[in-house]
Structure formats: C-alpha cells, structure tokens
C-alpha positions, 0 to 999 in steps of 0.5 A, a space after each residue: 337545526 338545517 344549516 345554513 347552507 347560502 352561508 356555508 357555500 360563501 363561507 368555504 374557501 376557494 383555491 385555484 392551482 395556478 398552472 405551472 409553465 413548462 421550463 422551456 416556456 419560462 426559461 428556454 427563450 432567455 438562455 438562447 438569446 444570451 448564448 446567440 449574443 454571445 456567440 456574435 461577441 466571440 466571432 467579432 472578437 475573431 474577426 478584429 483579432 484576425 484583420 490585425 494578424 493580416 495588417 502586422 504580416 502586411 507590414 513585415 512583409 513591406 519592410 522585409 521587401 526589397 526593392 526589386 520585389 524580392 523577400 529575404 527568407 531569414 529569421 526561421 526561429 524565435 522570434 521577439 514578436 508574433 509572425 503568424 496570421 493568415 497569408 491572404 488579408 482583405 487589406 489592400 497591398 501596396 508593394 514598395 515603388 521601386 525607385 533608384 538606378 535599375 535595368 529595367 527599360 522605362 523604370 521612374 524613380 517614386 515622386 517623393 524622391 523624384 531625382 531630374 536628369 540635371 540633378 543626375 548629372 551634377 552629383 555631389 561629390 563629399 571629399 574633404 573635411 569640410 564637405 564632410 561637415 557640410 552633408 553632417 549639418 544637413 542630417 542633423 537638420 532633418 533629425 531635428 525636423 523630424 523629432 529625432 535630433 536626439 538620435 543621431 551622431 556623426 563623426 568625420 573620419 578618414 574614411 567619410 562621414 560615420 552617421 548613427 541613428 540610435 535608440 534612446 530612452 524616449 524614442 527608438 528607431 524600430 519596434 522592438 525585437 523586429 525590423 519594423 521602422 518606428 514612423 518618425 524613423 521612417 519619415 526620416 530615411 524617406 526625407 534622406 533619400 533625395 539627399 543622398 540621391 544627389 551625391 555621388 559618394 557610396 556608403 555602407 549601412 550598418 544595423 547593430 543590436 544590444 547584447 539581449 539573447 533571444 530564449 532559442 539559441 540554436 544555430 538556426 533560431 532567430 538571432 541578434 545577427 538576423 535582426 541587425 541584418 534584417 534592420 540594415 536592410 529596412 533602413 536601405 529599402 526605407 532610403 530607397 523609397 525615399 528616391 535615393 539610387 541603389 547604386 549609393 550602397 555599397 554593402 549592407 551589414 549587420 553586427 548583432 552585438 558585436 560593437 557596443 558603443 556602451 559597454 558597461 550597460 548591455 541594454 543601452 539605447 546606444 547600442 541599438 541604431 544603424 549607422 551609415 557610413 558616407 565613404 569618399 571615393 579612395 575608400 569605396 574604391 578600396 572596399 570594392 577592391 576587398 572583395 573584387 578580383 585582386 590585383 597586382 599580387 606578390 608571391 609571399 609563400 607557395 600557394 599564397 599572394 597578396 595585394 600589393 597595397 598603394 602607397 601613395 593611398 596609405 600616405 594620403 590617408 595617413 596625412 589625413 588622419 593627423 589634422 582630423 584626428 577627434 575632430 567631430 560634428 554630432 547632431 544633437 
C-alpha cells in the first residue's frame, strides 16, 4: 500500500525556533534609562541640599556682622547646628546698612530707622521713675504688635529700665542652640531701633542662655558663653539696622548661664532671653568711669589705690531706691 503522502506531508507537525534576542537587546536599554534617571535625581537632590548650606551660612554670616562690616571669629567648636557648606553661593548677598553714629563722611542712617537732625537734636532723656514707665509702655506695646507680648518683662530700678526679652514654651527669640533671630524677634528689635534712637540714655545688652552643656566641653569648643555673647551682639546689630546710634550701647555682655531667672528648671525659657538695660545718666557715667582711667585715687596700702566714691551719688541712689523698691512694669 503506497502511502499517502499529500497526507503524510499536512499531517507532520511544523516547529519553528523562535529567535532568541541578545540580552543587551532585551534588557540593556531599560537598565540605563533607570540608572540615567537615577543619577539626575541624585544631582538634584545635591544640588537643593548644596543652595540650602549656601543660604544658612548667608544667614549666620549676616547676623554674626557688625555693623562696621566686621565678623566675630568666635565659636571655633561644637556647635549646636551644622556651620558647613560651601563659601561662595549664587545667592545674592545683601550685607547690613550700616546705620547709627559713625566716622565716616557721608554716611546716612538705613530708611527704616531713618533719624532727622530735628530728631537728633531733641534727644529723650529717661530720668525718673515715671519717665522710666513711660519708655516701659512703649516696649511693651511694640511686643504686643509683634506677637511677642508674652515675651518681655520690664523692671524699674535705680539703675533705669531692666527689659527682658525671653523665650517661652511657644515662641522663642533665637534658633536654638544659634544667634540666628527668630523673624518675629527680629521685627521687634528693627521696630526698637527708631525708639531708642531717640533717647539720649545709654544701655547695656545682655545675652543670657539656660544651663544645657554642649558635648564638647574643652576650653576652646563652642560654649553657652560664646552663645550668649554671640546673641548680645545679634540683638545689637538687629537695633542697629533698626536705625538706632551705636553710641546708645554702651557694653554688650554674655553670662551663659550664670544668672538663671528660674533655678529650679535648668531648661526654662525664662532663662534663655536678652535683656537690655536703659541706664540713667549717673549710671552710665559710673560704668564709663569702671573701666576708664580712674580718678581721685586714695592710697589704701603700697602699690594699691582705689576710687574715691561720690557720695552725694551714693546718697542720691540711696534715696531712690526706698520709694521704688518692688515696684515693677511687665509687658505681659
């Protein structure tokens, strides 16, 4: 029997071998492209971290300049925030007008705090008590324009008017652990300086820190007295650009922790603020005098003298201190 082979030959089953793609053919495109998009993520996110270093060393730098353009090179160690980043930025810099009295020939005073010469020339004068609880209201209506009448005190003393700017559980003045003015803070000593700019009284800042310790504690790290100086001289360069004369201060101080207000909790608000001490004219005469040339001197023992003090100005404040003695003026 012959086969049928028309039959045979549809019958056989047919197999093709499907061609097999090289692997860089099938997978090699896709693997790139992730990786290229990849790469661009990566040097955006560089590039985002990079401008906000630039903008946070802007910062410090601008707070940390006073206002004759000089920097203070303290606070060598640890410090409580990052100080890194790169020392050129595509950020414009805007260095602080320099306003206040100067030497220069043709220097003006910035517009915000823009002072006349009629206003130059009727200076305020904060005497008594009750010229000291007048200047007291003031302050404490600008704290309450600001958002901050919850942060300042004010005391009357023989002394003048004791203002403290504090932190409290809701709003602080600076950024932690750094001289960097809160915004509300710094609206507030712009809004001061035209104020004091028309007084005639001389003050003394004050920057004062709680009782937290930074990790580092050798003798050259960064400390709480670095940062309570460094805020004293913030709060000043803030009133300077605020229009007030830099012959208003008359000593910038910082006590770290040396003077808590609340010395049961070592981490109060309380303890963190700047306190700024109007002075009458006895005092800052007297303070001037601390750390002038002496004097009248009186011969106590050989090789030692010592200022012979006024006593009608001991009397005078001796006086004053009686009538005023727990009288106070807070803000809140």
């Amino acid at each position: 029997m012959q086969p049928n082979s028309k039959h045979d030959k549809h019958g056989e089953a047919v197999i093709k071998r499907a061609a097999r793609k090289h692997d860089d053919d099938g997978h090699g495109g896709a693997w790139k492209v992730a990786f290229a998009d990849f790469c661009l993520a990566l040097m955006c996110l560089f590039l985002v971290l990079w401008v906000m270093a630039a903008r946070q060393q802007e910062s410090i730098q601008e707070v940390m300049t006073q206002s004759h353009g000089g920097q203070l090179d303290e606070g060598q160690g640890v410090m409580a925030e990052s100080m890194g980043g790169p020392r050129g930025s595509m950020i414009e810099r805007n260095p602080l007008s320099r306003t206040g009295d100067s030497d220069a020939p043709g220097k003006q005073l910035s517009s915000e705090g823009d002072a006349t010469d009629k206003t130059r020339n009727t200076k305020v004068h904060y005497e008594s008590a009750s010229d000291l609880e007048a200047l007291s209201r003031a302050l404490a209506s600008m704290s309450a324009d600001a958002g901050l009448s919850s942060n300042l005190q004010s005391v009357i003393t023989p002394y003048g008017l004791r203002v403290m700017l504090h932190d409290t559980d809701r709003q602080g003045m600076f950024v932690r652990g750094s001289a960097i003015p809160t915004d509300r803070f710094k609206a507030l000593l712009r809004k001061m300086g035209p104020l004091f700019a028309q007084m005639d009284n001389q003050m003394l800042i004050v920057g004062h820190t709680d009782s937290l310790q930074y990790a580092d504690t050798s003798y050259a790290a960064y400390s709480n007295w670095t940062l309570s100086s460094n805020r004293a001289m913030s709060a000043r360069s803030q009133l300077l650009a605020g229009g007030m004369p830099t012959r208003s201060v008359l000593q910038v101080v910082g006590m770290a922790d040396r003077a808590p207000l609340d010395t049961q909790n070592a981490a109060a608000g309380l303890n963190r603020r700047i306190e700024i001490l109007v002075l009458t004219s006895g005092q800052a005469k007297n303070i001037a005098a601390m750390f002038g040339m002496p004097g009248d001197t009186q011969p106590i023992d050989k090789d030692v003298d010592t200022v012979i003090p006024d006593r009608d100005l001991l009397n005078k404040l001796r006086n004053k201190l009686l009538p005023v003695k727990g009288r106070t003026t807070n803000g809140n």
